[in-house]
N, C-alpha and C positions, 0 to 999 in steps of 0.2 A: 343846771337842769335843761332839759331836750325841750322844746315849746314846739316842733314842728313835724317828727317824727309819723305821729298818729294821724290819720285822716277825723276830722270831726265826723259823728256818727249824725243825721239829721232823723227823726222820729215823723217818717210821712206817712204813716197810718192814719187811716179816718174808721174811728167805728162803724158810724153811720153809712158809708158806701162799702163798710168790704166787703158783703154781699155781695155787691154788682161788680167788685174791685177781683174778686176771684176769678173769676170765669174771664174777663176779661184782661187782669194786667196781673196776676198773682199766680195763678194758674199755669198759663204759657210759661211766664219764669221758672217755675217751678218745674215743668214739664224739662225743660231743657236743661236746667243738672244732669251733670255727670252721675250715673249711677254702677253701682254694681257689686257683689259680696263675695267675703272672706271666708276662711273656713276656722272658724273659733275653733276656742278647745272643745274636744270631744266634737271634731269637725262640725260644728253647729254651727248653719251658712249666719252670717251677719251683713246686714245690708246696709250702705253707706250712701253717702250724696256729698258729693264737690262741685263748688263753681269756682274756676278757676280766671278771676278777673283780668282783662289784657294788663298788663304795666303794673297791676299791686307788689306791693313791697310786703305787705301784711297781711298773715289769713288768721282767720276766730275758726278754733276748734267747738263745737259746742256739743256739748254733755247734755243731755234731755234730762227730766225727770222721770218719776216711773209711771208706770201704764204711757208713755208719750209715744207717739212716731214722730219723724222726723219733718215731714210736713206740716206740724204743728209747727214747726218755726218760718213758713214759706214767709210772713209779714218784715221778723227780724231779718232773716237771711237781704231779705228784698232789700232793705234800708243799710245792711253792711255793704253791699254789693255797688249799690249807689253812692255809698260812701268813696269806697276805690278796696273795699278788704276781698281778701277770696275767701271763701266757707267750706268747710269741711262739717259733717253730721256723721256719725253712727248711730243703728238703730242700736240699745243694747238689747242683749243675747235675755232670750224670752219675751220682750214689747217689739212693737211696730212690725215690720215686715222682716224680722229677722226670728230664726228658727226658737221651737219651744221645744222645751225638755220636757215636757208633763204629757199623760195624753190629752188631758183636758188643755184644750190653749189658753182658756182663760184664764188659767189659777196661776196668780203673780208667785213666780219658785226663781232662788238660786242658790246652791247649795252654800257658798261663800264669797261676800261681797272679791276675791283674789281673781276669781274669774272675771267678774268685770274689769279688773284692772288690767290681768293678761288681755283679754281683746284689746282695753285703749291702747294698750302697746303695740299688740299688730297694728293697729290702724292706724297710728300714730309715725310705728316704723318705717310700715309697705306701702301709705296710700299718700300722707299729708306731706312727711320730711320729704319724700323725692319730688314734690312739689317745686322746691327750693326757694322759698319765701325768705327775706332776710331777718322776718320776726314772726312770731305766732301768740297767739293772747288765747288761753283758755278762758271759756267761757260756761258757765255751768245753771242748771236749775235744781234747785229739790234735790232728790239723788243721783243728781248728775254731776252734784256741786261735790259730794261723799266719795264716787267713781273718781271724780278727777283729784280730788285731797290725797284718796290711797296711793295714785299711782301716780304723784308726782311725789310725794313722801316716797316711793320706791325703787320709782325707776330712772332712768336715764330721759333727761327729755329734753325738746326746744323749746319751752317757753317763756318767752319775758314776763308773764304778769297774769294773772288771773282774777276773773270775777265771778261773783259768786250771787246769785240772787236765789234769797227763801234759800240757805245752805241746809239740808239734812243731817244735821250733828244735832240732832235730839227730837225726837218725836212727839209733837205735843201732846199732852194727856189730862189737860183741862184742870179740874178741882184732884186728882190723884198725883202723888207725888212720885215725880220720876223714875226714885228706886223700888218703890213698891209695886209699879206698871211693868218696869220691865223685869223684875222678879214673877211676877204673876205670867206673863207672855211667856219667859225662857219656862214655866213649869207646865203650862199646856204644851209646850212644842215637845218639852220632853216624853207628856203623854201620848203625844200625838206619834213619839217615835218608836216607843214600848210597845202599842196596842197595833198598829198597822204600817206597814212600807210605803202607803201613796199618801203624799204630804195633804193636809187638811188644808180647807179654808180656816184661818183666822174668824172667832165669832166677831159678827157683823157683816163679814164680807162673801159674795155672790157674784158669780157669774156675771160680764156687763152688763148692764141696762143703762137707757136714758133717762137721765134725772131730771127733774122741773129746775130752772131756772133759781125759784126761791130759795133762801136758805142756805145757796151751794156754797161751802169755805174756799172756792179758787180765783172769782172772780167777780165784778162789782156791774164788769160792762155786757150786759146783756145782749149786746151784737156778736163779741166776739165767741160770748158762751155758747150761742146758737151755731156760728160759725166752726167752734169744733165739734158741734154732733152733727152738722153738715159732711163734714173731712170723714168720721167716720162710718157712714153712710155710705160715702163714697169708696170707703176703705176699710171695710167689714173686714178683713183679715189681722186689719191690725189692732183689734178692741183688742184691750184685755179688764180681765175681772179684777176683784182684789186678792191680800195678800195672803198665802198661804204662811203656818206660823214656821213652816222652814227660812222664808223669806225674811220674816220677824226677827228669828233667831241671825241670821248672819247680817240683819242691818243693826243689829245691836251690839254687837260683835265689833262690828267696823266703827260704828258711833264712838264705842268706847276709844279705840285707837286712835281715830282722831284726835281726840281730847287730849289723849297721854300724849301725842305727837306734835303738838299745837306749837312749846315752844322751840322744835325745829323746824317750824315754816318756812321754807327757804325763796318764798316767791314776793313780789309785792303786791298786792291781793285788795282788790275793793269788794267788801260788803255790802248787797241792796240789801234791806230788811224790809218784810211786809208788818206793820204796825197791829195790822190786825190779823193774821195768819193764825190759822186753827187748823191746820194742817203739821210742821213742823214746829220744834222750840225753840222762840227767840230767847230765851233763858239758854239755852243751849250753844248758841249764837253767837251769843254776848261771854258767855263763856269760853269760848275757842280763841274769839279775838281778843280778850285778855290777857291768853297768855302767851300773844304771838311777841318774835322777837322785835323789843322797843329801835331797834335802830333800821328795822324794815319799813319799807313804804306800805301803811295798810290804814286804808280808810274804811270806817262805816257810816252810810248812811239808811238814814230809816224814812220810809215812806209813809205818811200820815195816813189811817184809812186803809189803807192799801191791803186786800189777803192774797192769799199764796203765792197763782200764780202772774206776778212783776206785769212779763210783755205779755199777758193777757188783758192787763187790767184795761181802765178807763184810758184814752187820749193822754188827758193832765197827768196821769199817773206813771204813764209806757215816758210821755217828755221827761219827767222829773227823774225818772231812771236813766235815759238815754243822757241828760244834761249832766248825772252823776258821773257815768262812764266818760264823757269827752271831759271832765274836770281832770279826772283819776288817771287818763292818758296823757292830757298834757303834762304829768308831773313826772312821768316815766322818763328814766334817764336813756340817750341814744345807746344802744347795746354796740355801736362802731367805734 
C-alpha cells in the first residue's frame, strides 16, 4: 500500500470568523479561479471553476448537490488548495450560474439524470484531463454523489477513487415506506404529464425563499448557514427553487440504476454518512454499499449528529470528515 502519494487534507475553517474570513481570505481566493463555460447538450452554457495549483500531482473533481453553486465550496476548495490538490467545479445544467431549461429559473427540472452525465463528460474531457494531473479523486455531495455514480458506471474516465458525502441513492421519506413514496411521486409526475406541458412544482415545493435557521435538515452550524444566504444574496442568479415532479421522476429513475449497478462498482469509493440526515436515505446508503464489490477498497464512515450537508456542518464535524478522507487516501494504492 502507497502511504504517501495523497497530500493530507488540513480542515482550517473556523465557523466563528468566516464572516470576516470571506471578504477578506475566501473571497479573493475565490475570485481568482479560473472561470468559464461549456456548451452542454441542447447548447445550454455551463459554467465551471478551476484552480490549477503550481506543482500538484492531484486535482478533486467536485460534484455539488442540487439547488448548489459552485461557490458554495470556496471553504473546501480553499483547504485542498492549501493541501497542494488542484480543483475543478461544475455548475450543473439548471443550478448555479449555469443555464436553465424552464422559463421559470427557479423550478429544479431535468428531463434525465443522462444529461447530467453527458456534461460531467465534457467537463471532464475538455476542461479537467488536459489539465494532466497524474491522479484525480472524484468528489461528490447529495446529487452530485448520483451525477458522478452514473457516469462513472458509463463512461470512460481518470479517476482513482471517489468520495462520496450524504450520497443521493434514496430519498428520505420519514414514517412512508420507500416503494410507496416513490410510487405515489412517479403517479403525480405522470399527471403532471397528461394534464399540461410545463413541468409542475413537486407539492411542497416553491420558488426560493430564505429560511429561518431553526429546523433546517442541512446544517447544525449556524454561521455557516448564515453564510450561505450571504453567497446568495450576493449571487441572486443562482438561487434556485425546489423540485419539479419532472425532476422527481428522473432522480428516481437513476436512484434505481444505481442500486442495480452497485455490485459493478468499479472505483475505491469512501462513504461520509450524515447520522442525522433527513434530506437523503441512509437506508439507501447502506444499501448501495452492501452490495459493492467485497475485494474493493470501500469504506463507510458515519458521522454522529451530523445532517446533510457534511462540509457545511459544525468545525468537529467538517474535521471528522476531513480526518475520514486523509485515512481513506492513505490506503489508496500508487496508480505508477
Amino acid at each position: 500500500m502507497n502511504t504517501t502519494t495523497f497530500p493530507a487534507i488540513t480542515a482550517l475553517g473556523n465557523a466563528a470568523s468566516l464572516a470576516a474570513d470571506w471578504p477578506t481570505r475566501l473571497k479573493p481566493f475565490w475570485q481568482a479561479m479560473q472561470c468559464g463555460v461549456l456548451n452542454g447538450s441542447g447548447k445550454l452554457p455551463l459554467s465551471y471553476y478551476a484552480h490549477l495549483t503550481p506543482g500538484a500531482k492531484q486535482a478533486v473533481v467536485i460534484s455539488s448537490g442540487r439547488m448548489e453553486m459552485a461557490v458554495k465550496y470556496a471553504e473546501l476548495c480553499y483547504e485542498l488548495v492549501h493541501a497542494g490538490y488542484s480543483v475543478f467545479l461544475l455548475d450543473h445544467r439548471g443550478q448555479g450560474l449555469s443555464g436553465r431549461e424552464l422559463d421559470n429559473p427557479d423550478k429544479g427540472y431535468v428531463a434525465d439524470f443522462a444529461l447530467y452525465h453527458q456534461d460531467m463528460d465534457l467537463f471532464v474531457r475538455t476542461i479537467v484531463q488536459p489539465s494532466a494531473h497524474q491522479q484525480y479523486l472524484a468528489l461528490g455531495h447529495s446529487m452530485g454523489c448520483a451525477i458522478l455514480a452514473g457516469y462513472i458506471q458509463h463512461y470512460c474516465h481518470p479517476f482513482s477513487a471517489a468520495i462520496f458525502a450524504s450520497p443521493m441513492f434514496g430519498i428520505y421519506t420519514g414514517l412512508v415506506p420507500t416503494t410507496l413514496a416513490e410510487a405515489l411521486a412517479l403517479a403525480f409526475g405522470a399527471v403532471n404529464r397528461r394534464l399540461s406541458p410545463v413541468p409542475w412544482y413537486f407539492p411542497g415545493q416553491s420558488n426560493y425563499r430564505e429560511k429561518a435557521f431553526a429546523n433546517n435538515p442541512l446544517t447544525s452550524s449556524i454561521e455557516r448557514y448564515h453564510w450561505l444566504h450571504q453567497l446568495y444574496r450576493e449571487h441572486p442568479k443562482a438561487r434556485l427553487g425546489g423540485v419539479t415532479t419532472y425532476w422527481v421522476q428522473a432522480a428516481i429513475r437513476a436512484m434505481r440504476t444505481i442500486q442495480a449497478e452497485a455490485a459493478n462498482w468499479p472505483l475505491p469509493v469512501l462513504l461520509l454518512q450524515a447520522a442525522a440526515d433527513k434530506v437523503v436515505s441512509n437506508h439507501g446508503q447502506n444499501q448501495w454499499f452492501a452490495q459493492l464489490p467485497t475485494q474493493l477498497l470501500h469504506q463507510k464512515v458515519v458521522l454522529p449528529h451530523a445532517r446533510h450537508e457534511i462540509f457545511m456542518e459544525t468545525d468537529a464535524l467538517r474535521q471528522q470528515a476531513v480526518n475520514a478522507i486523509n485515512v481513506f487516501l492513505r490506503q489508496l494504492p500508487d496508480s505508477h
